[in-house]
N, C-alpha and C positions, 0 to 999 in steps of 0.2 A: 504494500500500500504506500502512497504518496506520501509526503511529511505535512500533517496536518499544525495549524496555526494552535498557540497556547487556547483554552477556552477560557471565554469571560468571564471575569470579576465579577461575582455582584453581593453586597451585602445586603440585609433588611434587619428590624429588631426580635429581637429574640422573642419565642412562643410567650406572655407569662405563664408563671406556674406550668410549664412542661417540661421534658427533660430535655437537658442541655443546659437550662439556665443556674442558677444558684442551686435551685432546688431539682434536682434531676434522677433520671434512673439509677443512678450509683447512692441517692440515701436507702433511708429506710423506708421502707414499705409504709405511707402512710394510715395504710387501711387493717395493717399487722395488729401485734400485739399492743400497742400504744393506744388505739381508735378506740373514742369514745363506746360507752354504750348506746350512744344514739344511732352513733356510724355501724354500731353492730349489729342494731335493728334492720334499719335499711338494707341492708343486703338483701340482697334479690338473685333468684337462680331457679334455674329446673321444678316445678312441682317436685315435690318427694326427694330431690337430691339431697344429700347434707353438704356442709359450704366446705368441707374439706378440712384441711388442717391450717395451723398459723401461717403465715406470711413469711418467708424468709427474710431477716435484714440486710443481707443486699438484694439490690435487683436483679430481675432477670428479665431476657428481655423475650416472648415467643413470637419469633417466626411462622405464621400460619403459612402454609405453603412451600415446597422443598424443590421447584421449578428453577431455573435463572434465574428468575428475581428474586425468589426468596434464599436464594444462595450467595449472590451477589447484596444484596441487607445484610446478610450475617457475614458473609466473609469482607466488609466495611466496617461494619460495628465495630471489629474488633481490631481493624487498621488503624483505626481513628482512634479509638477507645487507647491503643495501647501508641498513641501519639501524645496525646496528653497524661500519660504513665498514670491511668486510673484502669486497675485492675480488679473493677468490683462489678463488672455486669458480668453474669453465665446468658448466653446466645442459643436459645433451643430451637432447632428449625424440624416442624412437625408437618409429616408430608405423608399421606394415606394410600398411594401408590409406591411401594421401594423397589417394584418392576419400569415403573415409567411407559406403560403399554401402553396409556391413555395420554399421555404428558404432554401439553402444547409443544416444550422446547421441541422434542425430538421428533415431533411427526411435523413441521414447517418444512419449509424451503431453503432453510439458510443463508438466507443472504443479508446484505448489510447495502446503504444505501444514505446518500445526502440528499437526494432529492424529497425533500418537503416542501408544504409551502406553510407551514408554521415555523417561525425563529427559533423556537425550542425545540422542535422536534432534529432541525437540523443541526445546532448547536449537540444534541446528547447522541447525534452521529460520528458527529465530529469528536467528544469525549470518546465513545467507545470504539470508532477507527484508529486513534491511538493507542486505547488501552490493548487491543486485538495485536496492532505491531507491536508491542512490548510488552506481551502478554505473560515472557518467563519473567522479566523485572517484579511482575504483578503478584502470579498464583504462581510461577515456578517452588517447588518443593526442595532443599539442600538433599544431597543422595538419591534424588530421584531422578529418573528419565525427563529430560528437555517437551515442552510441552507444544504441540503441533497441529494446530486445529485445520492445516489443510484450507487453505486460503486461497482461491483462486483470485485472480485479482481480473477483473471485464464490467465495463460500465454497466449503468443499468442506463437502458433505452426504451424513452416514452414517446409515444406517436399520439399525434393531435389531429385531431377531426379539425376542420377549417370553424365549426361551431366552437371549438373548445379551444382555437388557436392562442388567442389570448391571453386566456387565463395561465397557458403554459410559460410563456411566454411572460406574464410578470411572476408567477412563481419561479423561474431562475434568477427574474432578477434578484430578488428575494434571496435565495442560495447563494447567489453571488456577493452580496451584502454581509453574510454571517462570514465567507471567505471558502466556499465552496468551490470548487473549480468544473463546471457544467458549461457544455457548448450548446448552441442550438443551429441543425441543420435542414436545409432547404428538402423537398424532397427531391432533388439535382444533386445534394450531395449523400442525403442518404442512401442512395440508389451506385453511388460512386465508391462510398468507402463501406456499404452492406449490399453487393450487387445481387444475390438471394433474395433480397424484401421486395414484393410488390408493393408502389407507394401508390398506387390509386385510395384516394380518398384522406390521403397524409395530406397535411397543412405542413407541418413544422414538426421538426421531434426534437428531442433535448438526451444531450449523452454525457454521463461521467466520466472525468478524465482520471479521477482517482479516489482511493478510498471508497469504492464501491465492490461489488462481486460478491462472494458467497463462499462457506463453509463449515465445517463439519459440529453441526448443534450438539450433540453427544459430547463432542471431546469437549467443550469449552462449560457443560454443566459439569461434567467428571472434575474439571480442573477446577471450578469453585468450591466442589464440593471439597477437594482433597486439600485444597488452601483453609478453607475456612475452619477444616477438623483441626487441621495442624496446626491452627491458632488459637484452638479449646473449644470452638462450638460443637455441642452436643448437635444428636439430633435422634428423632424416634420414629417408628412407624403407626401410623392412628391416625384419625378423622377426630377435628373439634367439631363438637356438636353442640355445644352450650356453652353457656360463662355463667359466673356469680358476679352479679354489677353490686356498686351502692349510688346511692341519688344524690344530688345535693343542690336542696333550694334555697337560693340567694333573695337575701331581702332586697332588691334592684331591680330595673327593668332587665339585664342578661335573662335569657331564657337558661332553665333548670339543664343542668349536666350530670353526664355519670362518667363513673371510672370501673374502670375492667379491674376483678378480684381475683380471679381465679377463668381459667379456661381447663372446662372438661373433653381431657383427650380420651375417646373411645375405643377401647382396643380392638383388632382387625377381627370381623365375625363374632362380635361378642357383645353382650350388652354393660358391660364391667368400662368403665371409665377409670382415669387416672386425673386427680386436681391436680392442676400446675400454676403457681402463683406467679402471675406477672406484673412486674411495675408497668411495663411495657409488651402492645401485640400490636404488631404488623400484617396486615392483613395482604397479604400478595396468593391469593388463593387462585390466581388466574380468573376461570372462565363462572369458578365458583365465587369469586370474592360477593357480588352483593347476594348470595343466598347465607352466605354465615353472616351476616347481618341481617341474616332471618331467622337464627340460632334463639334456641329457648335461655332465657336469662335476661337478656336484651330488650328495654320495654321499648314497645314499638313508636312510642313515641320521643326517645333518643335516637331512633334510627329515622327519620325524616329531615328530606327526600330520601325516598329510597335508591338506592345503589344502582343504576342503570346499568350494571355489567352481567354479560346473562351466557351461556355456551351458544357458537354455533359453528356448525359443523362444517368443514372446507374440505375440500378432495385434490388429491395430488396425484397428478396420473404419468407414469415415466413410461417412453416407448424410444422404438430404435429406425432409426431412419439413415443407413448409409448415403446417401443424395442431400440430409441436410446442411446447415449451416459451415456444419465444421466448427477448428477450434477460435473461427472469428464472431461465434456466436456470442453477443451480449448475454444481460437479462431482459428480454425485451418486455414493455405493455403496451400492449394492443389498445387502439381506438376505441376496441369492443369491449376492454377489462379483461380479456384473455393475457397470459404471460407464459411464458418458458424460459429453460436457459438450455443450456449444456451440463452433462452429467458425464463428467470426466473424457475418454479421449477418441470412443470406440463409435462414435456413431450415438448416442444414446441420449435424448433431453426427459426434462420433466418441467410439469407447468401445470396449470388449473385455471380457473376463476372463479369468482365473487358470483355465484347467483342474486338472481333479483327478488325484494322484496316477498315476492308473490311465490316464489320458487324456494328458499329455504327447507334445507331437511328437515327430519325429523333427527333433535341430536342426543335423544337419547340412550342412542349406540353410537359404535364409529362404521357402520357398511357400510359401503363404497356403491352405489348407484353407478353403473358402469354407463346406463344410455344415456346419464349426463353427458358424460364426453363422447359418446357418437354423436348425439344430438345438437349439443352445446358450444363443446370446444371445438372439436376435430373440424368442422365447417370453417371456424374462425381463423383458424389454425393454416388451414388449407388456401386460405382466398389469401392470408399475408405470407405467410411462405411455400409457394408449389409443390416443393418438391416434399413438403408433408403431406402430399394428397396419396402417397405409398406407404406412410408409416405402418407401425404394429406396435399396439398398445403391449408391454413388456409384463407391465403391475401397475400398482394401484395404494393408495391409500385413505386414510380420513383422521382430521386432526381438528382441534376446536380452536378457535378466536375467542379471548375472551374480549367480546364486544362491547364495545361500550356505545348502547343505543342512544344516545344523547348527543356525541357529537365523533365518534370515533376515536377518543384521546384516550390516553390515561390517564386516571385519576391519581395525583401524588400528595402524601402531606398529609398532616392530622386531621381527624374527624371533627367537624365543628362540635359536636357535643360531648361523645365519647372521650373524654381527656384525654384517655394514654393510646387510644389506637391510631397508628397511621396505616396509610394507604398506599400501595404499589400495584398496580391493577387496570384491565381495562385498554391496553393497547393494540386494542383490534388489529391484530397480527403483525405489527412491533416493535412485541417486547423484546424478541430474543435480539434483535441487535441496540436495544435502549438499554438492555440489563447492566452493563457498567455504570451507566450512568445514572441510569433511576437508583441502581441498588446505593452508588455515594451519595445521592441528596437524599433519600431518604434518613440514611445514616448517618449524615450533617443535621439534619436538624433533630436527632436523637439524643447526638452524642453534645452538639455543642448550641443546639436551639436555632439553628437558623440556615438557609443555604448560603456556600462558599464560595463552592466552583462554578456551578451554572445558578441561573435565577428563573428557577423553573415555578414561583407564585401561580402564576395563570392557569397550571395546568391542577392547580388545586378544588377543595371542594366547593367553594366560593360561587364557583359559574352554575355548579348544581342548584346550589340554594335560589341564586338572582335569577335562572334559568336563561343565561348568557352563553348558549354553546360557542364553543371555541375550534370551529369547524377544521378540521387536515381536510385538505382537497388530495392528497397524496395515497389514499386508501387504495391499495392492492386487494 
């Protein structure tokens, strides 16, 4: 990859009363053994649960979700955490798949990309195209094997309908402004340096010249995984199903808030539960984060707005075509929303698209609808590049977006009500190349109250509440 520019400065004031500030994850458990008997009343949890055992005095902090982004949370908490030589959070990252068969990271696409047209989407590309070139500096392990997530390095190429010309068009400028490096070509010259593409119905396209392409999701979860143990976070196998909250009504106009006491970790096929006392939980459950804000304990009127992030199901179909692109194959996206790339050297690509509103699976499995793509893709497929009208579909897959039906962002940052929970969630398919950079602002404003490196506010809960979507036109 390209040598990308340092990322922005930005500071803001610190949460009150959250952690990071004076008072932070590393005291005591305010809700422990210290708490009032009023504060012990207030508890709230499960019908018929009992609230568990005391509070630990130091914090800890639970990780909901054991994906890339709740890998990359934990394995920053404890980069940061052990920058400012405070060695009193334990990092539990609780993940209910330890197969990963269902797991967004590993069933995507892989690729990594600048072209947004939100400033901070392209900015925490730019974060984690660097973190990716200097990735052993990062998670490398001392005595272990060098770490190789298999990088292909090929723009990604967007084609623009003469309708949508425009809009492409001031989104590079856009790109161009954070310090991206994106050309935009005529279809005279796309036709010249991709002679494979039909450009009937191309206005304009836009190609990275660096810090784009694609690679191996697997390896890069393995390797936060294996950083972040080797820096002491625990982690378990189990679904949270409940919390033990407590309330607290202020005599002021602020609306009433609660704090998370405990999260009940349910063990695998069983109805036996485990409490785990949190100063702090991060909620990066992917496709599930706003259903556990539908978790018993939780009164449902701390949780409003509800969480607009929901599962939906996307298909990845790899086939082999001797006659195509070859190895000058981009990532391209179609006109239509269709995309592909190249799958290594042999003849071989993989691609899919976004179904329409009206067309969505049913995602409560992952099968694979295969007359999608005769119906859908392979048409789209064939009228932009010919010589996929010989292809053969090889395999198949299906992976979930955790979608965030409100504007397609993610949602980052503390819960307006919830005290101690923050949010990592939501980036309608992506996360896997935002996870460096979501997983450190998260864990800046944990560890020290505030964002550092990038100034990612907007992408917070804020626009939920105002109902101010913060639209990506850049959705794959």
């Amino acid at each position: 990859m390209g040598a990308a520019s340092r990322a922005p400065q930005a500071r803001q004031p610190p949460f009150p009363g959250r952690a990071g500030t004076d008072r932070g994850a590393h005291d005591t458990d305010p809700e422990g053994p210290t708490a009032s008997h009023r504060e012990r009343r207030e508890g709230l949890g499960p019908p018929g649960n009992p609230p568990g055992p005391p509070a630990p005095r130091r914090g800890r902090c639970g990780v909901v979700g054991g994906g890339v982004v709740g890998w990359s949370v934990a394995y920053w908490l404890k980069v940061l955490e052990g920058q400012r030589r405070q060695h009193g959070m334990k990092v539990l990252v609780v993940e209910r798949d330890p197969t990963y068969s269902r797991a967004s990271t590993v069933l995507s696409a892989g690729g990594i990309r600048q072209q947004f047209s939100l400033p901070e989407n392209i900015q925490m590309s730019r974060f984690s195209a660097s973190f990716l070139r200097n990735i052993n500096e990062y998670l490398g392990v001392p005595n272990e094997p060098p770490i190789d997530i298999q990088f292909q390095p090929s723009g990604y190429l967007f084609l623009a309908s003469p309708e949508s010309a425009a809009m492409l068009e001031a989104t590079v400028q856009v790109q161009r402004e954070e310090g991206a490096k994106v050309i935009l070509l005529s279809p005279t010259q796309l036709k010249e340096k991709f002679p494979w593409i039909n450009t009937e119905d191309v206005a304009v396209a836009s190609y990275g010249l660096e810090d784009e392409g694609w690679f191996d999701p697997w390896t890069l979860l393995n390797a936060f995984r294996r950083k972040a143990r080797s820096l002491g976070v625990k982690s378990c196998v189990g679904e949270v199903r409940a919390f033990v909250t407590s309330t607290h009504h202020m005599m002021t106009a602020a609306p009433p808030s609660g704090r998370i006491k405990y999260v009940h970790v349910y063990m695998p096929d069983s109805l036996e539960y485990q409490p785990v006392a949190c100063a702090i939980v991060v909620n990066a459950a992917g496709a599930w984060a706003g259903k556990l804000l539908e978790a018993d304990g939780l009164p449902r009127w701390l949780c409003r707005p509800l969480l607009p992030i929901q599962p939906r199901k996307r298909y990845v179909f790899s086939w082999h075509c001797p006659n195509g692109p070859g190895l000058s194959c981009p990532f391209l996206v179609d006109t239509s929303g269709a995309y592909f790339r190249r799958d290594g050297i042999g003849g071989t690509y993989l691609g899919g698209m976004s179904p329409s509103k009206e067309e969505e699976p049913d995602p409560s499995d992952l099968s694979v609808d295969h007359n999608y793509f005769q119906e859908h893709i392979w048409p789209r497929l064939a009228r932009r590049v010919p010589a996929f009208e010989s292809l053969r579909v090889r395999g198949s897959w299906a992976g979930y977006y955790d979608y965030n039906s409100f504007d397609q962002n993610g949602v980052l940052g503390p819960h307006p009500r919830l005290e101690n929970m923050f949010l990592a969630a939501g980036f309608s398919g992506h996360g896997l190349q935002h996870s460096p950079a979501a997983g450190r602002a998260v864990a800046e404003l944990v560890i020290k109250g505030q964002y550092e490196t990038l100034d990612l506010r907007r992408l917070g809960w804020d626009r939920l509440v105002d109902g101010e979507p913060l639209v990506e036109h850049g959705v794959v």
